[in-house]
C-alpha positions in Angstrom: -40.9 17.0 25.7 -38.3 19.4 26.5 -36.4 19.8 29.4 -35.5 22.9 31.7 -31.9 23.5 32.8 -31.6 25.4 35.5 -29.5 27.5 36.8 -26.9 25.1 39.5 -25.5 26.0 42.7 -21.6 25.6 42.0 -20.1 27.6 44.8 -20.9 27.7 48.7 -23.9 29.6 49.1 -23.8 31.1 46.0 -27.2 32.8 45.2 -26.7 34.2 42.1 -24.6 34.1 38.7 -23.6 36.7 36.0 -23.8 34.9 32.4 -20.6 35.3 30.6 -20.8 33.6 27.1 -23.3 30.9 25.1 -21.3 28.5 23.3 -24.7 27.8 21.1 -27.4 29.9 19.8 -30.7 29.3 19.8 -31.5 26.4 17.5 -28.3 25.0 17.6 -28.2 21.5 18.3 -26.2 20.7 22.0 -24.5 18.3 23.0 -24.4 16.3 26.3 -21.0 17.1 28.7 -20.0 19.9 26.4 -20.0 23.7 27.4 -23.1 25.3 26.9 -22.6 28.5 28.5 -19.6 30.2 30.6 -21.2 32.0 34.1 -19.4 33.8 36.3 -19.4 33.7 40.1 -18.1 35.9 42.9 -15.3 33.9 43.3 -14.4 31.8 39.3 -16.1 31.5 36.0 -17.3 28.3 35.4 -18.2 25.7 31.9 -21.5 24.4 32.6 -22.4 21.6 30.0 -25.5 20.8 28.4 -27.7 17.9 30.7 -28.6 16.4 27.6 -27.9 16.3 23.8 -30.5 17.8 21.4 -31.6 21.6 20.2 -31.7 24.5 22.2 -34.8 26.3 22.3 -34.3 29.0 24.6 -31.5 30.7 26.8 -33.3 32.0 30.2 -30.7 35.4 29.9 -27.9 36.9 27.5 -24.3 38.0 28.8 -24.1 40.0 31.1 -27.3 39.4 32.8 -27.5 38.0 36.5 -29.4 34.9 37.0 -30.7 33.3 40.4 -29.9 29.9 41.7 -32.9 27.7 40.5 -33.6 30.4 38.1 -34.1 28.9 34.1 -31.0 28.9 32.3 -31.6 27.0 28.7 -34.4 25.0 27.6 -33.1 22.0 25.4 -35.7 19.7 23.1 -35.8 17.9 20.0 -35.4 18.8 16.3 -38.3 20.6 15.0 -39.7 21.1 19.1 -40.2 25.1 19.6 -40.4 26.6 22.8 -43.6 28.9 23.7 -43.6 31.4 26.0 -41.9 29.7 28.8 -43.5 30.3 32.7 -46.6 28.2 32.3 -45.7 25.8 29.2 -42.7 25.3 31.7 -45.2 23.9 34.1 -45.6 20.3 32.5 -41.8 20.4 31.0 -38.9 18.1 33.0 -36.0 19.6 34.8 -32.8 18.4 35.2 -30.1 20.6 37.5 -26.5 19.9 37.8 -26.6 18.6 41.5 -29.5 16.6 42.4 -28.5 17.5 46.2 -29.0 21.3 45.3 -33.1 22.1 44.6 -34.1 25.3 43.2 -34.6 27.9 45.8 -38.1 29.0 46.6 -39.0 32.0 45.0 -37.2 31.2 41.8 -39.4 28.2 41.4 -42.2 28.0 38.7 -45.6 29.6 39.6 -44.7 31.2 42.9 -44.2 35.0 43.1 -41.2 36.3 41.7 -39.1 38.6 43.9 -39.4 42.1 42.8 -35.2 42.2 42.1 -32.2 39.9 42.3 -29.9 40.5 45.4 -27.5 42.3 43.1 -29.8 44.6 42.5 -31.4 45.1 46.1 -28.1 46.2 47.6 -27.6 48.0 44.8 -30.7 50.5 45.4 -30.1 50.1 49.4 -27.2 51.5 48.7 -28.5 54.7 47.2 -31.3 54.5 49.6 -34.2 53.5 46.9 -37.1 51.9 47.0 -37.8 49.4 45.1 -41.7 49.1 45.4 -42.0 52.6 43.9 -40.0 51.6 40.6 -42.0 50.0 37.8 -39.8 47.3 36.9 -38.6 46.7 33.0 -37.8 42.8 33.8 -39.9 40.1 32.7 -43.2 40.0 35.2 -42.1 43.0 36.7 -38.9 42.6 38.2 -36.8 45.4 38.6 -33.3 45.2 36.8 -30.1 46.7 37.7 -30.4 49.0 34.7 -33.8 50.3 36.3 -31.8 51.2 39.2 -29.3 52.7 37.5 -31.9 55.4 35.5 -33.6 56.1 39.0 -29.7 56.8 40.4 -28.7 59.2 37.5 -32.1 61.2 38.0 -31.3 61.7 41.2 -27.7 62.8 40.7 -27.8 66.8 40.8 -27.6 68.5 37.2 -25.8 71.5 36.3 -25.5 73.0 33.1 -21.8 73.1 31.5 -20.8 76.3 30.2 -17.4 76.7 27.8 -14.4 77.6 29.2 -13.3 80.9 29.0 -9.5 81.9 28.7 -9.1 84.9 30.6 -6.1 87.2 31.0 -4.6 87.6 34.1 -6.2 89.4 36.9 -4.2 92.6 38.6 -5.8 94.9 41.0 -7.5 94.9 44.9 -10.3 92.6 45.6 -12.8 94.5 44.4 -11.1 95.4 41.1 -11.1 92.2 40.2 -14.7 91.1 41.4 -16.0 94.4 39.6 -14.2 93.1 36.2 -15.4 89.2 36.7 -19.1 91.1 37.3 -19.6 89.5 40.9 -19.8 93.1 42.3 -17.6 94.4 45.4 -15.9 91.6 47.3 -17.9 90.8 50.9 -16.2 91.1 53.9 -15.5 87.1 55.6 -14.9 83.8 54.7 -14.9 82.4 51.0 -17.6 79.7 50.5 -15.9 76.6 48.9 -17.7 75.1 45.9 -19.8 72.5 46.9 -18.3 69.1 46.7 -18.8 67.0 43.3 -19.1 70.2 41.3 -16.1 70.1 40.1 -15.6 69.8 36.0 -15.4 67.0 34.8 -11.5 65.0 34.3 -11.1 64.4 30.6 -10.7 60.9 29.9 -12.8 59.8 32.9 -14.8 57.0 32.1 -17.3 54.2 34.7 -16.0 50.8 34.7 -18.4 48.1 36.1 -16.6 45.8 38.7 -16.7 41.9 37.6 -18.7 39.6 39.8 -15.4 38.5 41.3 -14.2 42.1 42.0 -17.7 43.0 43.3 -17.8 39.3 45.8 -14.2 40.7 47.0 -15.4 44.0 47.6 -18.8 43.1 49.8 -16.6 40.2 51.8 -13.9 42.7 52.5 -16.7 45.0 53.5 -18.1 42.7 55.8 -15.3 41.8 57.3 -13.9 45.1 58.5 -17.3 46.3 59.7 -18.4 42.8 61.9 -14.7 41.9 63.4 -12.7 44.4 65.6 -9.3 44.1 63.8 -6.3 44.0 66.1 -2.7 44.1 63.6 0.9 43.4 65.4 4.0 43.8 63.3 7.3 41.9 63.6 10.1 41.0 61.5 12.5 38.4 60.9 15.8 37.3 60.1 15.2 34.8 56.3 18.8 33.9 56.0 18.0 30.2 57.2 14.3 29.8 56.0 15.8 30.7 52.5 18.8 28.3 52.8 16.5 25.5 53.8 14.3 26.3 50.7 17.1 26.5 48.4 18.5 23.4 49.5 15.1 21.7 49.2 14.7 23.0 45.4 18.0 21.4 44.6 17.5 18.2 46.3 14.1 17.8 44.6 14.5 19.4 41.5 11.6 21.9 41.6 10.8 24.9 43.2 9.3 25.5 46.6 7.4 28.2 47.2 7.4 30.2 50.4 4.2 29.5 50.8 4.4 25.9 51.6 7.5 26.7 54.5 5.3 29.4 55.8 2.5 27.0 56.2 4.5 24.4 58.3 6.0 27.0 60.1 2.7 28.1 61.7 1.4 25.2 62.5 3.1 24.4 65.4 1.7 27.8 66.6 -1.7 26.7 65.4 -1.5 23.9 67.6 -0.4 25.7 70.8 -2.9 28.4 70.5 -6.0 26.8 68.6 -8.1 29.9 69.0 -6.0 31.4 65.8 -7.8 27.9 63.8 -11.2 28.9 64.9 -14.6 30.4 64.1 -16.9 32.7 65.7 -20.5 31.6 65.4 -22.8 34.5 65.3 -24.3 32.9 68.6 -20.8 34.1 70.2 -19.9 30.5 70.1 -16.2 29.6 69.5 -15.9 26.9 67.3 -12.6 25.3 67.3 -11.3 23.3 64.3 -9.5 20.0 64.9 -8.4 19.9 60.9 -5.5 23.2 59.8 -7.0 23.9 56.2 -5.0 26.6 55.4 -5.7 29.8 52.8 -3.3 31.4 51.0 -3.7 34.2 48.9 -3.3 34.3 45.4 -2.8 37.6 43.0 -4.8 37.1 39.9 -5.6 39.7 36.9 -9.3 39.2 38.3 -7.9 40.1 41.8 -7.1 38.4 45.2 -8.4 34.7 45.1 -7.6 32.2 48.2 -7.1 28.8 47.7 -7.2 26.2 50.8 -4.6 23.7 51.3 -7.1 21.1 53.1 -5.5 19.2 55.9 -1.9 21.2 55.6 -1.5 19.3 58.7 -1.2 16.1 57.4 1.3 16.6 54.2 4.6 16.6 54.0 7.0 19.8 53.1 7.1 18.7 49.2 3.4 18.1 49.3 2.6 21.2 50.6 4.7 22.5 47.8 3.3 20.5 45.1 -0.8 22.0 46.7 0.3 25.3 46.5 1.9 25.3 42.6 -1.5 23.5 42.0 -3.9 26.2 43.6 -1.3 29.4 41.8 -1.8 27.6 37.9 -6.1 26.9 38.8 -6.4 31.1 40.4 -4.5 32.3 37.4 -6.7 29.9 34.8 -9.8 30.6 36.6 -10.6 26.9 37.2 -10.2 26.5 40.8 -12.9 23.8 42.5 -15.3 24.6 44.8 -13.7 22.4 47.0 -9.9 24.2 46.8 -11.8 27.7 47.5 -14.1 26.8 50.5 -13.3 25.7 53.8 -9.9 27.7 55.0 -9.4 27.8 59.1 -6.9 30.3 58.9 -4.9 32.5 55.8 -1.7 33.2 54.6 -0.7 36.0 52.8 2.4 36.2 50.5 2.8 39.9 50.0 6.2 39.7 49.2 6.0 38.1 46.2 4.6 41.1 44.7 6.9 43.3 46.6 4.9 44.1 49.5 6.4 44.8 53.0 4.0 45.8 56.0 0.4 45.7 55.9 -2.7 46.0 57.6 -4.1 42.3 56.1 -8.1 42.1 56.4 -9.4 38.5 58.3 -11.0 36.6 56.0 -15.0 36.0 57.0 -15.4 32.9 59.1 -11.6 33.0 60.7 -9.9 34.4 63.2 -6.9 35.5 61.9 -4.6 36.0 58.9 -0.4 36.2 58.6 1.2 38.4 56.0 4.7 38.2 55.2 6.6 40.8 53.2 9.4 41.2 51.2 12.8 39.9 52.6 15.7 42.7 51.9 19.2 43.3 52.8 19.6 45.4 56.0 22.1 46.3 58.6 21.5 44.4 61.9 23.8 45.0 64.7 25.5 41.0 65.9 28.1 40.6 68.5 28.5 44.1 68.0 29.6 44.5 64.6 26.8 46.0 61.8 26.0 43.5 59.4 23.7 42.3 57.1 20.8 40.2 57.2 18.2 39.5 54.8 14.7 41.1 56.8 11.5 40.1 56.0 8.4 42.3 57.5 5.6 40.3 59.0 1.6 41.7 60.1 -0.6 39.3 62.0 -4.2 40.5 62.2 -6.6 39.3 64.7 -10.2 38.9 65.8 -9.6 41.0 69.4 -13.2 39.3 70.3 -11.7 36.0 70.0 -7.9 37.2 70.9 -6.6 39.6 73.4 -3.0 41.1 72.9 -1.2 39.0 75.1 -2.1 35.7 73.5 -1.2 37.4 70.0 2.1 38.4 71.0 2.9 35.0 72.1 1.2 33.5 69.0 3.3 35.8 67.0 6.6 35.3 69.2 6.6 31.5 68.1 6.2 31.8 64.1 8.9 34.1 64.7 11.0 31.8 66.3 10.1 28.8 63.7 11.0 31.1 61.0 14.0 31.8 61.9 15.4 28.1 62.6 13.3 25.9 60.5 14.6 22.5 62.1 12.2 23.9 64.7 9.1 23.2 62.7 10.5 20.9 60.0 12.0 18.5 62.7 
């Protein structure tokens, strides 16, 4: 008998999962641990392997289709086995999922009532204000597809005809010269009435680029965040000289690099420590939730976009290890192979603008934190010492904070001491 694969949750709370490639076609034969098919999350793509070895007899979408969790993904049997019309032959066929732990979600199950659209799609038409009941869905048993949206969206987009463009001389006279000889008539006394907005013709070479899943998970979290937290930002800078000797002097006395990222980390945690609602969470209760483990994010910069890893327990690991974490997460973000485990989890974010060349910012606090710390690029500039103009190497720092959580007093003291621990790192490395 064959048995139904189904669509695995491999990221926290993820609901849903774009299909990126098959590595088989129907009828191939599959084998057990090897990829099968390539789907893509809001946050990484991901190899899922075949549960079992033998020939596949149906995939449950193609690329570039969105599956639900718990939702069919292949059907795998035996040589010479066809699969026949899936929902109720599907009944008496085995299942085998990824994680045991993780059951198929309700409505995607077998024999229950489908759900008229995938979550994708629902915000998708909420968005435009549609709804969905009164679209007959293209999907199989109904459901309403993205592309179903899309056609309702375009019909309602407001038409015009396009007419050639005309090259016309220029225009010399009064007012109504000119309107007489463009055929509008005299001019009317009062204010001109702009063209209505989106009229406009259209740019040559414009073209609609559909975000990837990641792009599109970055987008609604970013969303999120700025409309449910009051953001406060404070700005500060700081004199590098001495975090960058102590980082050069640690590259040569281990051989490797260090990146900034790892002396950053240790020099907030003291601060962390002091002030424990920065490495907190707001329930949606209004409860405060204080973490007793620093499991810190940093922000990576991928072709895909901003990814952050976690450095779990940053607490508990030395400067090198830290180090070592960090050169880890950079080489998983820019192969798309981070865990679930190095993407989940963070009490509080850093982000390393500078390395991009970025100075001041306005950093957005990552959904279940409190805060996040950006720090820009370090350049030369003149500082006044002893009273003599000199210069130092300046680095630009924005601290952004939950002002329900955090009042500006408490972040200005917060802020005063990774200032301070930046700018003598025996403070924090003691």
């Amino acid at each position: 008998m064959a048995t139904v694969f189904r669509l695995p949750d491999i990221g926290e709370g993820l609901t849903e999962a774009e299909i990126v490639e098959w590595h088989a076609e129907v009828g191939d034969e599959v084998v057990a641990d090897r990829p099968l098919v390539t789907v893509e999350t809001d946050k990484t793509q991901a190899d899922l392997p075949a549960p079992i070895t033998g020939v596949l007899l149906h995939r449950g979408a193609e690329a570039g289709s969105v599956l639900e969790v718990g939702a069919v993904l292949a059907v795998i049997g035996k040589p010479g086995e066809t699969w026949e019309d899936g929902e109720s032959w599907g009944l008496e066929a085995p299942t085998v999922a990824v994680t045991a732990s993780t059951p198929p979600p309700e409505p995607a199950a077998i024999g229950t009532a489908r759900p008229r659209a995938l979550p994708l799609v629902r915000r998708l038409a909420g968005e435009h204000g549609i709804d969905l009941d009164r679209i007959a869905g293209t999907g199989p048993g109904g459901r309403v597809t993205r592309a179903d949206v899309e056609l309702v969206i375009g019909l309602q987009a407001p038409r015009r005809e396009s007419a050639p463009r005309v090259e016309r001389p220029p225009l010399v006279g009064t007012l109504d010269e000119v309107a007489e000889h463009l055929g509008s008539g005299p001019s009317v006394t009062g204010p001109m009435t702009p063209a209505p907005f989106g009229e406009a013709e259209p740019v040559e070479g414009e073209r609609t680029v559909r975000l990837t899943a990641t792009r599109r998970a970055i987008a609604e979290h970013m969303s999120r965040s700025w409309r449910e937290i009051p953001h406060v930002t404070s700005f500060a800078s700081f004199d590098a000289e001495r975090l960058l000797e102590v980082r050069r002097a640690l590259e040569a006395r281990h051989g490797r690099p260090v990146a900034l990222d790892a002396l950053m980390v240790r020099a907030v945690l003291p601060a962390l420590r002091a002030f424990p609602e920065f490495n907190a969470s707001l329930t949606d209760d209004g409860d405060l939730v204080v973490h007793g483990d620093h499991h810190i994010g940093v922000a990576i910069d991928t072709e895909d976009g901003l990814l952050v890893g976690v450095l779990h327990d940053a607490g508990r690991q030395s400067i090198m290890d830290l180090a070592g974490m960090v050169e880890r997460l950079v080489q998983a973000s820019q192969s798309r192979s981070l865990s679930r485990q190095e993407m989940s989890g963070a009490t509080f974010t850093l982000s390393n603008i500078g390395a991009v060349g970025g100075g001041m910012g306005t950093p957005i606090i990552p959904l279940g934190t409190t805060a996040i710390l950006s720090i820009g690029r370090a350049v030369a500039t003149p500082v006044v010492r002893d009273g003599a103009i000199v210069s130092a190497m300046i680095a630009p720092l924005s601290l952004s904070y939950d002002h329900r959580v955090i009042d500006g007093a408490m972040g200005r003291r917060f802020f005063a001491m990774v200032v301070e621990n930046l700018e003598e790192p025996a403070l924090f490395l003691a």
